[in-house]
C-alpha positions, 0 to 999 in steps of 0.5 A: 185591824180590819173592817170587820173588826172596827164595825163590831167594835163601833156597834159595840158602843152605846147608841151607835147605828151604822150606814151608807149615806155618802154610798156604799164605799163609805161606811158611816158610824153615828151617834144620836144622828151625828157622824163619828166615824167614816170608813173608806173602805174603797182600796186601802182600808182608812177612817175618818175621826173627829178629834180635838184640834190640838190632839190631833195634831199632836197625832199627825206628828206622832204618826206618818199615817194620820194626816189632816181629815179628808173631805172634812174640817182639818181642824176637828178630823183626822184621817187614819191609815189601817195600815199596820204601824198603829197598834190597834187599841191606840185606833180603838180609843180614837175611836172612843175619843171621837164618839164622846166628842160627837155625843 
């Protein structure tokens, strides 16, 4: 999965806008004015996505490559690797899972 491939998905949502409020290494996904996701797409290509605090940490124990939000609350954050060891449509329901916690 890349970036490209996130953003169509995440501009395919329902009232999602996109932009780069924190700088052009951060790519910004909102709904109705409120953040869902976070793109670090400075070096190695990783999301930030609200989660609910006991499913994420559910996550951060399945996955070495989610770990506590970065720059965010740790208890409602999580901060996903793209690197290959999680199947796309599991980081595309996090995506889902974030944006309906958000709206």
């Amino acid at each position: 999965m890349n970036i490209e491939e996130i953003r169509e998905y995440c501009l395919s949502i329902p009232d999602v806008t996109e932009g780069f409020p924190f700088g052009e290494e951060t790519l910004v996904f909102k709904v109705n004015g409120k953040i869902f996701v976070l793109a670090n797409l400075d070096g190695d290509l990783s999301l930030n996505l609200k989660c609910d605090p006991s499913f994420a940490l559910e996550l951060r124990e399945r996955y070495a490559s989610v770990i506590p939000g970065y720059h965010m609350n740790k208890k409602h954050w999580n901060t996903v690797q793209i690197d290959g060891t999680i199947p796309d449509r599991e980081i595309l329901s996090w995506i889902d899972h974030s944006y309906k916690l958000v709206k």
